[in-house]
N, CA, C and O atoms as a printed pandas DataFrame, in Angstrom:
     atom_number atom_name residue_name chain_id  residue_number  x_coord  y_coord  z_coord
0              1         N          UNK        A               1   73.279   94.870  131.559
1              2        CA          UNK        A               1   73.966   96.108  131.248
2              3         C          UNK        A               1   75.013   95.821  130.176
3              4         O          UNK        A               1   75.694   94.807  130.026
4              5         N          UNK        A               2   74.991   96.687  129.629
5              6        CA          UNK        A               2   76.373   96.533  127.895
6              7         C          UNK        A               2   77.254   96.601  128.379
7              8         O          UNK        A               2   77.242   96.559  129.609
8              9         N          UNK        A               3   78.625   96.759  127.586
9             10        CA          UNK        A               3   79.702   96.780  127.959
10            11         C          UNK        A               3   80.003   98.366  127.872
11            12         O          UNK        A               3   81.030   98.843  128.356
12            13         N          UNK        A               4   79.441   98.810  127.496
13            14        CA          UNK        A               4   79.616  100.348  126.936
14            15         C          UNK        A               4   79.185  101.079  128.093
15            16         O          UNK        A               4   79.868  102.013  128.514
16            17         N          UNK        A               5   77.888  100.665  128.760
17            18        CA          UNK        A               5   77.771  101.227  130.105
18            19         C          UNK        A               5   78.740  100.998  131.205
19            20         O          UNK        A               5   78.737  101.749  132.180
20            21         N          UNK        A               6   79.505  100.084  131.114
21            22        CA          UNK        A               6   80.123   99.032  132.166
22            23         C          UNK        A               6   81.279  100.126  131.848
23            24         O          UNK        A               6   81.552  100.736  132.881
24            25         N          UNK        A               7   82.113  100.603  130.625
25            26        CA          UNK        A               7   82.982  101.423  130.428
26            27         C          UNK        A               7   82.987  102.342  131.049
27            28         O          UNK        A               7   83.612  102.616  132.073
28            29         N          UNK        A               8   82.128  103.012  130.344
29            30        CA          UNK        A               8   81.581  104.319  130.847
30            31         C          UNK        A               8   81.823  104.569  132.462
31            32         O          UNK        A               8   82.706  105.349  132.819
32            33         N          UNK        A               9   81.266  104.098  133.112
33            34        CA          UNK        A               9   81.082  104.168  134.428
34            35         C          UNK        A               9   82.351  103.722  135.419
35            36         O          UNK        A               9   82.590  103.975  136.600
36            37         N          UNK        A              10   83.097  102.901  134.347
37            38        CA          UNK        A              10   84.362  102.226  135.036
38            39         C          UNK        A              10   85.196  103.967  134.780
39            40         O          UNK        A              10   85.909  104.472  135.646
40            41         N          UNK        A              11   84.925  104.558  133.588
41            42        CA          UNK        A              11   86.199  105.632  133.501
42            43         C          UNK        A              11   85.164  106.628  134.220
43            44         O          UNK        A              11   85.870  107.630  134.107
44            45         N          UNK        A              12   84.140  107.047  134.804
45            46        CA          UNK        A              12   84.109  107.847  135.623
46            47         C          UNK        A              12   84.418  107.635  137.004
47            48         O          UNK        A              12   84.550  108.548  137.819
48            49         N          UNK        A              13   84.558  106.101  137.316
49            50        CA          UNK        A              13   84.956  106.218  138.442
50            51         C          UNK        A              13   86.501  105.764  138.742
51            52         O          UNK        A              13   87.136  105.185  139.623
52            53         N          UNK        A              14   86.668  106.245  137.749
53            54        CA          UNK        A              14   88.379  105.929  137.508
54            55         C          UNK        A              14   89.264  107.722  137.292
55            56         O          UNK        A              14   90.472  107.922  137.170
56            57         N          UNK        A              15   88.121  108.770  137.314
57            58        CA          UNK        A              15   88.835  109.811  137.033
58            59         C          UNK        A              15   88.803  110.585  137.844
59            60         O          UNK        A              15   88.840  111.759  137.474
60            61         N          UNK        A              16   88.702  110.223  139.644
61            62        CA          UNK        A              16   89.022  111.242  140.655
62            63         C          UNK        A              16   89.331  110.345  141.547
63            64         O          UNK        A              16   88.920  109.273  141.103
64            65         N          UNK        A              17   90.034  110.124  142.983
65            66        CA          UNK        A              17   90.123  109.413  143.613
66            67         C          UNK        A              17   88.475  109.562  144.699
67            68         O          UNK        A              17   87.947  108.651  145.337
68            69         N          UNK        A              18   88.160  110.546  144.617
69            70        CA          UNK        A              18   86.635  110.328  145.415
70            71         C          UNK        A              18   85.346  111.076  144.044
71            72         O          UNK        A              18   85.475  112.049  143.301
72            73         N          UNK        A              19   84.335  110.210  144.191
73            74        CA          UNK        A              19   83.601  110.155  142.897
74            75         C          UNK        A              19   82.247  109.925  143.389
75            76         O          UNK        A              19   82.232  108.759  143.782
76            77         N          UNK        A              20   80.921  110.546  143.591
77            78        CA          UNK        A              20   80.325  110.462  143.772
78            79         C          UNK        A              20   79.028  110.297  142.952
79            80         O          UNK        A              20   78.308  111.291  143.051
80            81         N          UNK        A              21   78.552  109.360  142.206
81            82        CA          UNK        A              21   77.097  109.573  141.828
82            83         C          UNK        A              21   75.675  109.752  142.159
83            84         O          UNK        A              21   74.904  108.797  142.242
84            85         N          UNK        A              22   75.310  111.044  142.357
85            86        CA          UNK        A              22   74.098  111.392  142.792
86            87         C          UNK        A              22   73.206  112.119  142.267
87            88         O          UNK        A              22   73.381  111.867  141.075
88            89         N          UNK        A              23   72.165  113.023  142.329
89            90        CA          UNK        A              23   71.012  113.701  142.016
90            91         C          UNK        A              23   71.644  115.111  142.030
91            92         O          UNK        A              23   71.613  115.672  143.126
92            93         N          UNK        A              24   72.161  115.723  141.095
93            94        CA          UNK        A              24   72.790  117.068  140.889
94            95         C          UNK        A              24   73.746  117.113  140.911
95            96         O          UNK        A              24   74.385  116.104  140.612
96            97         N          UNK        A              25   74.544  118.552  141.353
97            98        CA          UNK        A              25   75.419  118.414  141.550
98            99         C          UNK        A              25   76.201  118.745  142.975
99           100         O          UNK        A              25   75.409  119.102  143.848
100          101         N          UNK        A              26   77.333  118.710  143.317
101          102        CA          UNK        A              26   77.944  119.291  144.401
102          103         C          UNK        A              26   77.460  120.316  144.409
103          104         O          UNK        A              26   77.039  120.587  145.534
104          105         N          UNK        A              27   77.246  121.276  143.499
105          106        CA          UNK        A              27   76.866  123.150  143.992
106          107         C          UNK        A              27   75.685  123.066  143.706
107          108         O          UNK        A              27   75.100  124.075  144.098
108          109         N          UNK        A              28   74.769  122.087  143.020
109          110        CA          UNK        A              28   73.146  121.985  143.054
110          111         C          UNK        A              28   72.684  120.599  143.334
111          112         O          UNK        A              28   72.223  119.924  142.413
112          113         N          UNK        A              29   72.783  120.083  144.660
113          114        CA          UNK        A              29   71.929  118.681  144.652
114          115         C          UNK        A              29   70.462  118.856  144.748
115          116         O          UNK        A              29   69.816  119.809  145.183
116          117         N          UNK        A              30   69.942  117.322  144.065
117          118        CA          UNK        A              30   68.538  117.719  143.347
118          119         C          UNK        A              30   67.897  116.826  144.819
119          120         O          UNK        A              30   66.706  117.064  145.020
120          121         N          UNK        A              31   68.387  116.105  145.567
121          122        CA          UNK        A              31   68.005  115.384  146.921
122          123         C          UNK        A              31   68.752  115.899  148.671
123          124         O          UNK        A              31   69.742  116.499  149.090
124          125         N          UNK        A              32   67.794  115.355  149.106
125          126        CA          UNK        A              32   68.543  115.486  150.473
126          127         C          UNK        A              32   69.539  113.937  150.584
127          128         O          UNK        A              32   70.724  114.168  150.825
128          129         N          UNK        A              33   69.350  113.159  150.506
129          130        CA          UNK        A              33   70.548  112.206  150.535
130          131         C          UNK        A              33   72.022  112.905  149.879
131          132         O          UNK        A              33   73.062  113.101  150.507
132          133         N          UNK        A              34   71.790  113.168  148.613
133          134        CA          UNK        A              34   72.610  113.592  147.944
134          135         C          UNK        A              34   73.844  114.482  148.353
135          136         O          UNK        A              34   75.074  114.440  148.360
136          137         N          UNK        A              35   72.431  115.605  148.811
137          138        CA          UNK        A              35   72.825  116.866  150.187
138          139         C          UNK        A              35   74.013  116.232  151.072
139          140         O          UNK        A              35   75.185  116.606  151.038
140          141         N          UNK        A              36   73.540  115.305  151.790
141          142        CA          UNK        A              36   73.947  115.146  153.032
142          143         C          UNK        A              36   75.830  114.566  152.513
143          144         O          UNK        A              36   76.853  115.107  152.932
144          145         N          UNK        A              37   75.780  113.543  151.677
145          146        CA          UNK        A              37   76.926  113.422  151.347
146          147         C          UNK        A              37   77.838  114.209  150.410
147          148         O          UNK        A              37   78.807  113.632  149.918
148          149         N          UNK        A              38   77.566  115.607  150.107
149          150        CA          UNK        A              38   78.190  116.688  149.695
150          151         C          UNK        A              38   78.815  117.544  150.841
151          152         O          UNK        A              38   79.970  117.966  150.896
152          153         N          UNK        A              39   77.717  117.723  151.824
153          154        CA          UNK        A              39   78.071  118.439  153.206
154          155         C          UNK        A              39   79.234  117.931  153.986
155          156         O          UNK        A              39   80.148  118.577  154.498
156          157         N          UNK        A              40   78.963  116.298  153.973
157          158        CA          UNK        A              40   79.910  115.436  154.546
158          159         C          UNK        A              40   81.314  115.908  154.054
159          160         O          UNK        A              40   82.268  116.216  154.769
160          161         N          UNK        A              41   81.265  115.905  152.965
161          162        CA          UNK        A              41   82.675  115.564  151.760
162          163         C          UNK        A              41   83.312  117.078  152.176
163          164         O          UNK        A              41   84.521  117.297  152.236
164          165         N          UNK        A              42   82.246  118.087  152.452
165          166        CA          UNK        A              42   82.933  119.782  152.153
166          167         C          UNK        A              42   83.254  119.361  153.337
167          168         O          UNK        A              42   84.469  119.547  153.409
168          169         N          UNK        A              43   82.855  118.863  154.397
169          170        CA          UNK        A              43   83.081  119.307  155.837
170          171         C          UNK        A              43   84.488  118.514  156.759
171          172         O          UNK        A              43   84.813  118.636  157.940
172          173         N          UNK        A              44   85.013  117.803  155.789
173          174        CA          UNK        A              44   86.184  117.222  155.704
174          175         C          UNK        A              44   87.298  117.860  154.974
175          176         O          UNK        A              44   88.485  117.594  155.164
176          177         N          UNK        A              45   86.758  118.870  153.978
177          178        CA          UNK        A              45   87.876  119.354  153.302
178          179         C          UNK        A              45   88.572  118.120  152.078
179          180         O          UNK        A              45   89.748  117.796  151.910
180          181         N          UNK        A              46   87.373  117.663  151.401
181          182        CA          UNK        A              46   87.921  117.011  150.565
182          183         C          UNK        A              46   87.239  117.060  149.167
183          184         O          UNK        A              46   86.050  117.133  148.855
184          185         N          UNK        A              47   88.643  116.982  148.257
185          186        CA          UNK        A              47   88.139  117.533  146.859
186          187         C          UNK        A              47   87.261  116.285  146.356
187          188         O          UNK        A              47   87.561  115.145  146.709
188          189         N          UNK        A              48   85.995  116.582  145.390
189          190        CA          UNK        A              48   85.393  115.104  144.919
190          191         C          UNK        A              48   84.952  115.645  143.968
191          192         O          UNK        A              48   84.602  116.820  143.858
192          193         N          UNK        A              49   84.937  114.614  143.026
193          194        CA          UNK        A              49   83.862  114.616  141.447
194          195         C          UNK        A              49   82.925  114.228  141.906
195          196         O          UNK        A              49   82.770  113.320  142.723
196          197         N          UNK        A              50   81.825  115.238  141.161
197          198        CA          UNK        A              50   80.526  114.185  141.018
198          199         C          UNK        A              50   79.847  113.661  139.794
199          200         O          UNK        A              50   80.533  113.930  138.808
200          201         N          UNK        A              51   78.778  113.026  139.496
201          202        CA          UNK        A              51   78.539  112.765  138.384
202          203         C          UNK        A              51   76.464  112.764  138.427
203          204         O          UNK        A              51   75.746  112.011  139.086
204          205         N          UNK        A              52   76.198  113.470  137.827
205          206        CA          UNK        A              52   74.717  113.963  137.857
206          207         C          UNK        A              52   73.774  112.641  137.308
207          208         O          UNK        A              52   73.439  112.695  136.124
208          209         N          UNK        A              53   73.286  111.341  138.190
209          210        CA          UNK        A              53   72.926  110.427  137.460
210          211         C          UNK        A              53   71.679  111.062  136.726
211          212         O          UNK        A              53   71.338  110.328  135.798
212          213         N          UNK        A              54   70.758  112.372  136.858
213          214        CA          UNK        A              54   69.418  112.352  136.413
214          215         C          UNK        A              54   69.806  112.785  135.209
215          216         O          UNK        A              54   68.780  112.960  134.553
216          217         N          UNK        A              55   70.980  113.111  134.425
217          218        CA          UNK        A              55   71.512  113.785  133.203
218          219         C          UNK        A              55   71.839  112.384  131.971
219          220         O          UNK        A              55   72.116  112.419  130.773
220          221         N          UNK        A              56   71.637  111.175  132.991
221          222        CA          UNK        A              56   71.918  110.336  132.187
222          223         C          UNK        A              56   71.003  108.492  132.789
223          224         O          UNK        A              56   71.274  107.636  133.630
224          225         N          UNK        A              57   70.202  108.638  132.037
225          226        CA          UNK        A              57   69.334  107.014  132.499
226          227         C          UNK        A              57   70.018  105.944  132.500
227          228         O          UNK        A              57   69.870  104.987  133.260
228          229         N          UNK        A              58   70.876  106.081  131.554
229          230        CA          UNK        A              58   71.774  104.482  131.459
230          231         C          UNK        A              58   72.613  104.627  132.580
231          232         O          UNK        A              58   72.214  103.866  133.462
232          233         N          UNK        A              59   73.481  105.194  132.889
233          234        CA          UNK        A              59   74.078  105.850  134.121
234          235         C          UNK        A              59   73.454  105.830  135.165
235          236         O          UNK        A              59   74.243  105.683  136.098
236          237         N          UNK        A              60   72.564  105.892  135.450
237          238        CA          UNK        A              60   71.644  106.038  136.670
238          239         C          UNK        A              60   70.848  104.724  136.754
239          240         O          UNK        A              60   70.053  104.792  137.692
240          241         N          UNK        A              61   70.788  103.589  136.117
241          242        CA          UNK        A              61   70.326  102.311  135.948
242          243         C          UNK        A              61   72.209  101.675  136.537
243          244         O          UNK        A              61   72.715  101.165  137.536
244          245         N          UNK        A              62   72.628  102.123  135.203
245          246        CA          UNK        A              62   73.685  101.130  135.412
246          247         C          UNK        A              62   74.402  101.225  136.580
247          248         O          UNK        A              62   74.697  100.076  136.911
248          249         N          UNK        A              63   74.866  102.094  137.439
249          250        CA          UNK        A              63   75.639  102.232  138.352
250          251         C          UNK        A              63   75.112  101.222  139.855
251          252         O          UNK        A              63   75.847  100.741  140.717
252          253         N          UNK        A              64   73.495  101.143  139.737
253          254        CA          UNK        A              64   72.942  100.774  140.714
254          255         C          UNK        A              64   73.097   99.158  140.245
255          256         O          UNK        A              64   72.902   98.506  141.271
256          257         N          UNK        A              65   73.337   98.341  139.239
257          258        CA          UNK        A              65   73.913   97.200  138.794
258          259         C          UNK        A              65   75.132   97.024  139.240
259          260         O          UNK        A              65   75.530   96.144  140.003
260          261         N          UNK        A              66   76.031   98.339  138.487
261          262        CA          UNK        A              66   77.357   97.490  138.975
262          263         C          UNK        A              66   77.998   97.353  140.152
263          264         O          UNK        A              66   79.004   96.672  140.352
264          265         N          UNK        A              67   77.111   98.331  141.313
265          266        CA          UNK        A              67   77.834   98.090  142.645
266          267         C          UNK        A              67   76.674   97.044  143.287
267          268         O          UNK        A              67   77.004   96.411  144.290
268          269         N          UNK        A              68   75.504   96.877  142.806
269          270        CA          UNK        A              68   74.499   95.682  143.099
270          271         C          UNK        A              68   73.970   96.895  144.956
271          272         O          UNK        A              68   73.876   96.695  146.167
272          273         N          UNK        A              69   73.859   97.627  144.330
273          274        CA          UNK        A              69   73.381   98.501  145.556
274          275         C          UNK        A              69   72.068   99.604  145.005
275          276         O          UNK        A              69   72.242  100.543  144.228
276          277         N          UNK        A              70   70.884   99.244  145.569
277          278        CA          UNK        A              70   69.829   99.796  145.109
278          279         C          UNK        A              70   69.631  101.382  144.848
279          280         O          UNK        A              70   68.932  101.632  143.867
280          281         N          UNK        A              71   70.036  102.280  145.426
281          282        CA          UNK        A              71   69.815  103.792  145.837
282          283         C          UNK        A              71   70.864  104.289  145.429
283          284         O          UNK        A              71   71.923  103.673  145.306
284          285         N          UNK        A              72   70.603  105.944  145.071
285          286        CA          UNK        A              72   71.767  106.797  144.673
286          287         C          UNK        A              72   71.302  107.549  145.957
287          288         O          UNK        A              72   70.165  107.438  146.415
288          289         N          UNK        A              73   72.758  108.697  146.753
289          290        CA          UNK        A              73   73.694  108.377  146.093
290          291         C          UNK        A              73   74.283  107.311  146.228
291          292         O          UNK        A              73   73.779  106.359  146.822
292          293         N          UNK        A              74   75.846  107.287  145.518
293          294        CA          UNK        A              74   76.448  106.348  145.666
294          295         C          UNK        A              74   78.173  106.685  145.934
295          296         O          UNK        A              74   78.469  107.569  145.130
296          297         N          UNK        A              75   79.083  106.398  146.553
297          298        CA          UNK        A              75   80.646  106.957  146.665
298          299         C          UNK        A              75   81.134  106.059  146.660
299          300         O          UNK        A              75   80.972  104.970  147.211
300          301         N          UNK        A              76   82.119  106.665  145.691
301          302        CA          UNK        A              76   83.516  105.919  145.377
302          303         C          UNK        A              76   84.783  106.443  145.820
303          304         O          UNK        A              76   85.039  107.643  145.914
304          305         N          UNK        A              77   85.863  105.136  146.188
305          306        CA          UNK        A              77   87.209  105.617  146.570
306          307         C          UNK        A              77   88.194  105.282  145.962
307          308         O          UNK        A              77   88.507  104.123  146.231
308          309         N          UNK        A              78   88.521  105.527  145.604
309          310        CA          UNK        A              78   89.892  105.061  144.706
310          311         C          UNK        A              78   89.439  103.710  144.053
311          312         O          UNK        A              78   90.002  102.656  144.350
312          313         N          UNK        A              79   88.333  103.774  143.093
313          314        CA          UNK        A              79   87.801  102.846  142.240
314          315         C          UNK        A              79   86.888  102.068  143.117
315          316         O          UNK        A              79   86.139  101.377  142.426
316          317         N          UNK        A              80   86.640  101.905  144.642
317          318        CA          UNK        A              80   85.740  101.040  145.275
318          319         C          UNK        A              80   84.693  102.020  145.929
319          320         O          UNK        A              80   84.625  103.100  146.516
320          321         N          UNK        A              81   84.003  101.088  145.515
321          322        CA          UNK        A              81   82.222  101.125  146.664
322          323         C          UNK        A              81   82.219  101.064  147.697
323          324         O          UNK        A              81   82.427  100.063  148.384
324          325         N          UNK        A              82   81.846  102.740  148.222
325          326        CA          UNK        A              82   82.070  102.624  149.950
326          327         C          UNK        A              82   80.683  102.551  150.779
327          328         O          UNK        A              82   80.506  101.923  151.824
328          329         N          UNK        A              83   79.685  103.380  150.036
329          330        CA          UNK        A              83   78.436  103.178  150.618
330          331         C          UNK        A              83   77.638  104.377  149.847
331          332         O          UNK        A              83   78.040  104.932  148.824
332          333         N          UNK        A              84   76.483  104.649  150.512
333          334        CA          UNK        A              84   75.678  105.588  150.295
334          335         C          UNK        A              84   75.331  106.752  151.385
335          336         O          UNK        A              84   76.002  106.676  152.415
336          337         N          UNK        A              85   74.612  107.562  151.332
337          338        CA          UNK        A              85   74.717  108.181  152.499
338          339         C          UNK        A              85   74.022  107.974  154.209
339          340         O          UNK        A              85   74.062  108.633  155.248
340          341         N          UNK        A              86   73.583  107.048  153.895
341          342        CA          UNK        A              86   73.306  106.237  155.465
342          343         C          UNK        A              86   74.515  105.976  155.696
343          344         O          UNK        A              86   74.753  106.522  156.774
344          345         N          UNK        A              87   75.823  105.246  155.173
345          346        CA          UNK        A              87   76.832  104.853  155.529
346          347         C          UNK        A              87   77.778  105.706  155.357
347          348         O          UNK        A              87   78.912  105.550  155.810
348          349         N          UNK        A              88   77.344  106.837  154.584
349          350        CA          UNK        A              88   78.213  107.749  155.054
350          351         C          UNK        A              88   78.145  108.567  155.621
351          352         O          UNK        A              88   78.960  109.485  155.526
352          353         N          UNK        A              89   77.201  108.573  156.397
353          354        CA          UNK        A              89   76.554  109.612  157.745
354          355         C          UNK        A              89   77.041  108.510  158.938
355          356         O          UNK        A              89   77.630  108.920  159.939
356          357         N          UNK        A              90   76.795  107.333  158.774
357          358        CA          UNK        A              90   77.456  106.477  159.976
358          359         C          UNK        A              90   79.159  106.895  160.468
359          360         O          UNK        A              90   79.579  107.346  161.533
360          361         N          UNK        A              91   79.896  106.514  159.153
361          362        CA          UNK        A              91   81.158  106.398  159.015
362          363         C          UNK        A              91   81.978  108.051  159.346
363          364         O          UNK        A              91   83.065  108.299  159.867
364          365         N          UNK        A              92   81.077  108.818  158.872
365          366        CA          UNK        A              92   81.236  110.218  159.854
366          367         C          UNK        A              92   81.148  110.520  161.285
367          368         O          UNK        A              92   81.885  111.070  162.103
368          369         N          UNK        A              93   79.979  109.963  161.304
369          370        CA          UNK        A              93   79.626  110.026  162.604
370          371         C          UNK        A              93   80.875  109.295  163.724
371          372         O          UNK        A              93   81.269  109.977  164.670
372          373         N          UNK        A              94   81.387  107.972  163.520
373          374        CA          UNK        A              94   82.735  107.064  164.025
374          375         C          UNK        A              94   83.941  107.706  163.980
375          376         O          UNK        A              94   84.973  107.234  164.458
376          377         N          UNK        A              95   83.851  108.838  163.385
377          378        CA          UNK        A              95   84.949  109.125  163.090
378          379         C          UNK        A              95   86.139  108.341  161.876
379          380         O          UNK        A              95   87.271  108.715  161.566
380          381         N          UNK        A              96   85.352  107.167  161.401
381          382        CA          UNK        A              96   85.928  105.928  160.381
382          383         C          UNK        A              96   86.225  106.703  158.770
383          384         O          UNK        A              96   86.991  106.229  157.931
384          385         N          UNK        A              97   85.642  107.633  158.644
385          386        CA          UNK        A              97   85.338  108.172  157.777
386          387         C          UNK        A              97   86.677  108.941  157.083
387          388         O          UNK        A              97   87.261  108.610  156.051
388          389         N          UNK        A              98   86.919  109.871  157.823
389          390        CA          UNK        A              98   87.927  110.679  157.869
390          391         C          UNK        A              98   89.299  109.874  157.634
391          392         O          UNK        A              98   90.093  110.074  156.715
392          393         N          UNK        A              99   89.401  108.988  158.586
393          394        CA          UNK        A              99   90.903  107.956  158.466
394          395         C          UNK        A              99   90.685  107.108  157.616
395          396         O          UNK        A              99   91.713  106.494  157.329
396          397         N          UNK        A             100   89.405  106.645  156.828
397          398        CA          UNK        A             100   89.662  105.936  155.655
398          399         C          UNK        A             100   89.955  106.958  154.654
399          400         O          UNK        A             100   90.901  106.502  154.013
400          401         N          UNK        A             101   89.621  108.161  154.160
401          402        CA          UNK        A             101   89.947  109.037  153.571
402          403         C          UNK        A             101   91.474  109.856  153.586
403          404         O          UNK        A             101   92.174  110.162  152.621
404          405         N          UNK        A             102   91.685  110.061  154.886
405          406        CA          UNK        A             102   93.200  110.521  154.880
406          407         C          UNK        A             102   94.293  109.471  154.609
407          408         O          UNK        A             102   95.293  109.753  153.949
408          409         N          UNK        A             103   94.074  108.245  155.138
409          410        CA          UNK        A             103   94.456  106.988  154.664
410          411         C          UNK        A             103   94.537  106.578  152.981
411          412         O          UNK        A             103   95.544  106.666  152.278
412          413         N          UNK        A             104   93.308  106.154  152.600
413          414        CA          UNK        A             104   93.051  106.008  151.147
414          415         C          UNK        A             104   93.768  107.146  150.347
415          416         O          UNK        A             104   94.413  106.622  149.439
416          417         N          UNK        A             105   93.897  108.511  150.342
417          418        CA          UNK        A             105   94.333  109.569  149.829
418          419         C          UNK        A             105   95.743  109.631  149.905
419          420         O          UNK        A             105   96.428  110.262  149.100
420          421         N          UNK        A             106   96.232  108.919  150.960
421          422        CA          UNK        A             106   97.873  109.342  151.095
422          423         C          UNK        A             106   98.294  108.199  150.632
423          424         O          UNK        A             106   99.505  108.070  150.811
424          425         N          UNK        A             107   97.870  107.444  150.185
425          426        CA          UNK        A             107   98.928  106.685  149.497
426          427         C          UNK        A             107   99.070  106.660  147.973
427          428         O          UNK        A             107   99.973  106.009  147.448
């Protein structure tokens, strides 16, 4: 991957504290994974960017490099890799989810 992708992707996930790259968007996902971690995110009451990887190939290659994690989607927290939506259907499910978020957010 270039450095230009490596940018790129560093300032999108540098321009919301929760950042999601997936298949559409929040008001049109193009997957059910995608789905599921939009539902998650509304159903917490929390604001998130997303970023449409099918709008962009290098983007949608590169992202799955730089977190070395195969599948979109993908979520970010305050610049880190938290999981995808298996793990974020888990981490909901624990209730882990929420207090890493109200946590991560308040500071």
């Amino acid at each position: 991957m270039d450095s230009n992708t490596i940018s790129r992707i560093e300032t999108i996930i540098n321009s919301s504290p929760i950042v999601v790259f997936m298949k559409g968007t929040k008001l049109m996902p193009q997957c059910g994974f995608s789905n599921n971690v939009v539902q998650i995110l509304n159903s917490l009451g929390m604001s998130f960017e997303t970023f449409d990887v099918l709008s962009d190939m290098e983007i949608r290659q590169g992202i799955k490099d730089y977190s070395n994690w195969p599948t979109i989607p993908q979520v970010y927290l305050n610049g880190e890799f938290i999981g995808g939506s298996d793990i974020l259907i888990e981490m909901y499910n624990s209730g882990e989810l929420r207090e890493k978020l109200e946590i991560a957010l308040a500071s």
